[in-house]
C-alpha positions in Angstrom: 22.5 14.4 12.0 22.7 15.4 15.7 25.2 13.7 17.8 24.8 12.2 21.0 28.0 13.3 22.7 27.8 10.9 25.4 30.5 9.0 26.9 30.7 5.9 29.5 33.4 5.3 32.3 33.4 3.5 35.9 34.4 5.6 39.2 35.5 3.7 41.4 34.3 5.9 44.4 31.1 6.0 42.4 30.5 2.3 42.6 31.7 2.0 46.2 29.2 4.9 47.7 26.1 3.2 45.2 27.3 -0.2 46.6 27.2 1.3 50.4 24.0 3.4 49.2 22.4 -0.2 48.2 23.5 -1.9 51.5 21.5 1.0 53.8 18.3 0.9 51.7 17.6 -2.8 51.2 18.7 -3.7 54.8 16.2 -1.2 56.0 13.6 -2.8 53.6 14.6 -6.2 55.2 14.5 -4.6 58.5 10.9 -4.5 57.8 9.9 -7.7 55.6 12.4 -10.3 57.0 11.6 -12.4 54.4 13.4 -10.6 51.4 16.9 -10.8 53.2 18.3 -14.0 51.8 17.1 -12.8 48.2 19.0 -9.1 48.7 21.9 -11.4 49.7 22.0 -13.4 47.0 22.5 -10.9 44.8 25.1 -9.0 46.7 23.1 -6.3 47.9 22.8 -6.8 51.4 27.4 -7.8 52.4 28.1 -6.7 49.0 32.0 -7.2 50.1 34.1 -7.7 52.9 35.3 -4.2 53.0 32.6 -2.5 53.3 30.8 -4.8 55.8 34.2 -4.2 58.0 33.6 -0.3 57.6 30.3 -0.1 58.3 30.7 -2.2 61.7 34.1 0.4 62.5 32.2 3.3 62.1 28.5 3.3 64.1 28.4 6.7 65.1 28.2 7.2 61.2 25.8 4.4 60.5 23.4 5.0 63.6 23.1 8.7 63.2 20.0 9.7 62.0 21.0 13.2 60.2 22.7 10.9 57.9 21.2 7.6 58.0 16.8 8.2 57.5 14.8 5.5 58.6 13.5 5.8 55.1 16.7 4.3 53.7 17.8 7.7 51.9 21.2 8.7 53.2 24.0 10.4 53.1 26.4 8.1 50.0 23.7 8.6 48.0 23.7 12.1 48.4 27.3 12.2 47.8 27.2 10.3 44.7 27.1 13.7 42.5 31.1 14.5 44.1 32.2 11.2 42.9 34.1 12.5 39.5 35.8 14.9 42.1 37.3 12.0 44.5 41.1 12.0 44.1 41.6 15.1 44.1 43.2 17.1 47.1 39.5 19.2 48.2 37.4 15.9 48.1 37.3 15.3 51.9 36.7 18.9 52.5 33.9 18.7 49.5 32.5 15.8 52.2 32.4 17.4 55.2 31.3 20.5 53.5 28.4 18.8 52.1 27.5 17.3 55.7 27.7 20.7 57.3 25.7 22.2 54.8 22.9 19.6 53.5 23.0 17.5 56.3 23.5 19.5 59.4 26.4 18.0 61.2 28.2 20.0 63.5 32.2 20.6 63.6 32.5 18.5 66.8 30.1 15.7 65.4 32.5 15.7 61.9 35.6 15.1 64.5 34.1 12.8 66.0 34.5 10.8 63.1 38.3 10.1 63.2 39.7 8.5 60.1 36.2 7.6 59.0 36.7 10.1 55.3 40.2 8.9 55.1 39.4 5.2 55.4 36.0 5.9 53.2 38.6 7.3 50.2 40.6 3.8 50.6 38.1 1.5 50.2 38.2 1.3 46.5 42.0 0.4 46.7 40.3 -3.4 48.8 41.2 -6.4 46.5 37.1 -7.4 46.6 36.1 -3.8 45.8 38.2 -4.0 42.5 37.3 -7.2 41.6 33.4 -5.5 41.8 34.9 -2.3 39.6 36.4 -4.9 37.4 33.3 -6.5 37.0 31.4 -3.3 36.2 34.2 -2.1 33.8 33.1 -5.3 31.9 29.5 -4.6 32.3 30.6 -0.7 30.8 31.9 -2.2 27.8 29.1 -4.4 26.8 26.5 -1.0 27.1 29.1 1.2 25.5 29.6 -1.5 22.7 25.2 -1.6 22.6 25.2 2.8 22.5 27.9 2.7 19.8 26.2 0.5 17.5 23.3 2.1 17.4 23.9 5.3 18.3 23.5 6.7 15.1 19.9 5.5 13.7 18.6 5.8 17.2 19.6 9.8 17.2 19.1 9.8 13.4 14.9 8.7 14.5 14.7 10.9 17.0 15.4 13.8 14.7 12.7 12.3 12.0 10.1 12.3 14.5 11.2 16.0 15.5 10.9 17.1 11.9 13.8 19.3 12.8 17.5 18.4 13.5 17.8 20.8 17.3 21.1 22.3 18.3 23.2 20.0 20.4 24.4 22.3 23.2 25.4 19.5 26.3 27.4 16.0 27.0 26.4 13.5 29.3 28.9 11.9 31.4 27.5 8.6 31.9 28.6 6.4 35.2 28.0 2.9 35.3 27.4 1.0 38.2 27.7 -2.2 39.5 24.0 -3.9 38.8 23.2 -5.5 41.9 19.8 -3.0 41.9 18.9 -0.1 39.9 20.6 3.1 39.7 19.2 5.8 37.3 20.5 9.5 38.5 20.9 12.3 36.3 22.3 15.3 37.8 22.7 18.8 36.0 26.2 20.5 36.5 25.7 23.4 34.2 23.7 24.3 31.3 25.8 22.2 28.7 27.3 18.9 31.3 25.3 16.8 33.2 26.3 13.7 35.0 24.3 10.3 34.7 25.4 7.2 37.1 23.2 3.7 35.3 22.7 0.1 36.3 19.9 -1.3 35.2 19.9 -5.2 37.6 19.0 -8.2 35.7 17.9 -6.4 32.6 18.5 -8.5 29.9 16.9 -6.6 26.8 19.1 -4.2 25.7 16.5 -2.3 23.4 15.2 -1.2 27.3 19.0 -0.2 28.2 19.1 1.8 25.0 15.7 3.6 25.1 17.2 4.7 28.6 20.1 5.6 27.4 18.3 7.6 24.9 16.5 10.1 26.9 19.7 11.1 28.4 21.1 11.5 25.1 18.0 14.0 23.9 17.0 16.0 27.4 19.3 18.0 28.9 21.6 18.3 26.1 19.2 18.7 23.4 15.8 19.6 24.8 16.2 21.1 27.7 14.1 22.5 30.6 13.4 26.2 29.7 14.6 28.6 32.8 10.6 29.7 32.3 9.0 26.7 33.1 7.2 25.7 36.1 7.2 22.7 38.2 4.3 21.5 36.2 5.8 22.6 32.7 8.9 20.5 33.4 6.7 17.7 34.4 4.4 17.9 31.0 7.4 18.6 28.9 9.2 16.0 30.7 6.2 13.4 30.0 7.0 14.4 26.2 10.6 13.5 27.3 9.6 10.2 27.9 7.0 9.6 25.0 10.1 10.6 22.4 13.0 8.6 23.6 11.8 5.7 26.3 9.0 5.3 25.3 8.9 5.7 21.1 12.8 4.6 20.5 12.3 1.0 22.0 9.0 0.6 20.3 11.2 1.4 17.1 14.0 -1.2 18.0 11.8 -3.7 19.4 8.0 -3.1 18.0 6.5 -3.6 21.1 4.1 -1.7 23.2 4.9 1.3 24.9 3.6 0.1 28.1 6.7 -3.1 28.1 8.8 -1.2 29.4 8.5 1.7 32.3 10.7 4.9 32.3 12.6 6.1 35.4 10.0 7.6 38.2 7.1 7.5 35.9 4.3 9.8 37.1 1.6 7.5 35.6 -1.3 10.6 36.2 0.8 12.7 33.8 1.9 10.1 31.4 -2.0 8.5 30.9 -2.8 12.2 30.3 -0.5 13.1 27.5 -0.7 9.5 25.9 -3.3 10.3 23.1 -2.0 13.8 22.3 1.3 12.4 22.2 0.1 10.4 19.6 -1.4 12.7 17.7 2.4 14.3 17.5 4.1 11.2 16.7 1.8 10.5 13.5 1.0 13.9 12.5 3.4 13.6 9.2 2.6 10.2 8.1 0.9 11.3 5.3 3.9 12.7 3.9 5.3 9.0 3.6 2.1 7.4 2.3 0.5 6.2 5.6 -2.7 7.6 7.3 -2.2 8.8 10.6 -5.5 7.6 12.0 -5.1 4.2 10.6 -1.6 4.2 12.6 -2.5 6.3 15.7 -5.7 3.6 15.9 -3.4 0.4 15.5 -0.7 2.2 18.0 -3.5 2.4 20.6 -4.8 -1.6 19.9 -1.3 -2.5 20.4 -1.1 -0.9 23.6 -4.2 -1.7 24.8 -3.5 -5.3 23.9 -0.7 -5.4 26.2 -2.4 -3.4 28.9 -5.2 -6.3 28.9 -3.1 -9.2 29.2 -1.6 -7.6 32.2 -2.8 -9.6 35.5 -5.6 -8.0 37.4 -4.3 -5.9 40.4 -1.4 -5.9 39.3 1.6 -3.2 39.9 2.1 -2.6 36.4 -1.7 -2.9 35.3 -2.3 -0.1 37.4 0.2 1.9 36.9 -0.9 2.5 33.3 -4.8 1.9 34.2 -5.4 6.0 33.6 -4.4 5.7 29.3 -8.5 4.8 29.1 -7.8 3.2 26.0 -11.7 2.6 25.5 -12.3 5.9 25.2 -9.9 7.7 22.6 -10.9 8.5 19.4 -8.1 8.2 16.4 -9.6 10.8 14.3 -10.1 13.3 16.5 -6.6 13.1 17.5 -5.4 12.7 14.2 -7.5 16.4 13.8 -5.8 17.9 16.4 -2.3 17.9 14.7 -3.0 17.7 11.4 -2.4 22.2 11.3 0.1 21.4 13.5 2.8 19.6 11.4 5.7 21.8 12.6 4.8 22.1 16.3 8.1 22.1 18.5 8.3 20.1 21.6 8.0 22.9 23.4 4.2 24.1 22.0 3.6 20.7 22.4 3.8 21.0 26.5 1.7 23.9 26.6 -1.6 21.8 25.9 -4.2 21.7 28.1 -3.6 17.9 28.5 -7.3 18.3 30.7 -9.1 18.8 27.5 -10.4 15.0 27.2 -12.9 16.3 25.0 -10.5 16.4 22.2 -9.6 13.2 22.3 -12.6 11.2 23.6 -15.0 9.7 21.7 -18.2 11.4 21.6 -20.1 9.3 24.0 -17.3 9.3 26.7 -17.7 13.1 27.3 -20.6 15.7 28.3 -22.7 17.9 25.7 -21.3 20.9 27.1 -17.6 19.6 25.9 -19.4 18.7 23.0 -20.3 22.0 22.4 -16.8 23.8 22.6 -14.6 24.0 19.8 -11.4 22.1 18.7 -8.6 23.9 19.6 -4.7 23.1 21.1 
């Protein structure tokens, strides 16, 4: 069975440049809707601590200029966030100023100007509130550690069933947690087999969700991978097949609820709605061999999701983000046909569909005569 290889620690620099990170972006949203202020304080988002409150009022020159600080709320800590694993060591204020001379623009004379702000920046996870935040978070570490552990191994061992082929581990994932006073979901790829991940996931309380999460990091970069071929759009098909696989399919399997509960990082709904019944098609295409018709299951996978989808609320967010799946209009058996020469087809086949073709998944009376016409093919 293919392992995982992932691990889980706290930075302490991490947590203080996502905590400072946080403070910019949801003042900036308060900035603009005044009303949400007391709620981002309540849950230490907006004065997080002491410390950091004191730094950002010592340095303005960092926090007023706008090379570093967007209006946006993106800025400079979360850029830095990738250099965190680095901090302690004797080049991480020259990795800093580096990265603000390069990325972000700053001149020599504008980094001088700064006086002891890197110095004082390094320091503030030794401030008695900010460890008792990493102290907190270390706690918060263990319990999703303890969760991944568990279940580590039937959650890898499914993914591999639904594969119909055990793939070659070739990465790790250095996983970050983070203090959850908001969501934090980065991945960032170091080199072909390492790739750092920095989680929080605020006030979720399911932790089927945490560990479908979890779970794409586990399968993509380390054993799916982006191919050094694939285009923008590639990576974004293959990437919606990502999703389907681990997010998506692994909490159905630990919870046996719809696809559509729970929302994957970033998800490009267009992309997602577009793959849905194809990805389907894939997940069921061996079901025979264990005594189970795959249109019977591809046609109760897509009630269940459509069941969820129409209790959602009218207008709302989540109602449509997922309002392009046309449930309606998908046809089990012709999906079912699609696959059913396909039974080995590797993920990366699979994102070389024409995910456009809606005439071989539509029911007949959903699409034109001249579709009609053409012939079933992937």
């Amino acid at each position: 069975m293919v392992k995982s290889h992932m691990n889980f620690a706290v930075n302490e620099n991490a947590v203080v440049c996502n905590l400072i990170n946080g403070e910019i972006k949801y003042r900036m949203v308060a900035k603009k809707n005044p009303d949400k202020r007391p709620a981002y304080k309540k849950r230490g988002i907006i004065d997080s601590s002491p410390s950091i409150k004191e730094f950002m009022i010592k340095y303005p020159k960092v926090f007023h200029n706008r090379k570093l600080i967007h209006t946006d709320g993106s800025n400079f800590f979360d850029g830095i966030l990738s250099l965190s694993p680095l901090s302690g060591t004797e080049s991480y204020e020259e990795l800093l100023k580096n990265r603000m001379r390069i990325e972000y623009d700053l001149t020599d004379s504008e980094i001088e100007e700064m006086g002891d702000f890197f110095s004082d920046f390094v320091k503030l996870e030794d401030s008695s509130d900010i460890k008792q935040i990493v102290n907190s978070t270390e706690s918060y570490k263990n319990s999703i550690e303890k969760a991944w552990r568990l279940n580590e191994r039937q959650i890898m061992k499914y993914v591999t069933s639904v594969l119909g082929y055990e793939p070659e581990n070739i990465g790790k994932v250095h996983t970050y947690i983070m203090y959850p006073t908001f969501n934090t979901h980065r991945c960032y790829q170091l080199s072909k087999n390492k790739s750092y991940l920095y989680f929080g996931k605020s006030g979720e309380k399911d932790p089927n969700k945490i560990l479908a999460y979890l779970s794409h990091q586990a399968v993509h970069q380390p054993i799916l991978p982006y191919t050094s071929t694939m285009t923008g759009t590639d990576k974004e098909k293959f990437h919606a097949f990502i999703k389907f696989l681990t997010d998506k399919d692994v909490y159905n399997y630990l919870s046996g609820k719809s696809y559509l509960d729970i929302v994957t990082q970033n998800e490009n709904p267009k992309i997602m709605g577009k793959v849905y019944p194809f990805w389907l098609g894939y997940r069921y295409r061996n079901d025979d061999k264990i005594g189970k018709n795959p249109v019977e299951e591809i046609r109760k996978a897509i009630e269940r999701d459509k069941e969820y989808f129409d209790s959602l609320p009218l207008n709302s967010s989540k109602r449509n983000l997922f309002s392009s799946y046309q449930f309606e209009k998908l046809d089990p058996e012709k999906i079912a046909l699609l696959f059913r020469e396909k039974r080995s087809i590797t993920p990366y086949q699979f994102a070389k569909i024409d995910f456009d073709r809606t005439d071989l998944v539509y029911k007949n009376r959903f699409i034109s005569n001249k579709m009609q016409d053409e012939e079933i093919s992937l």
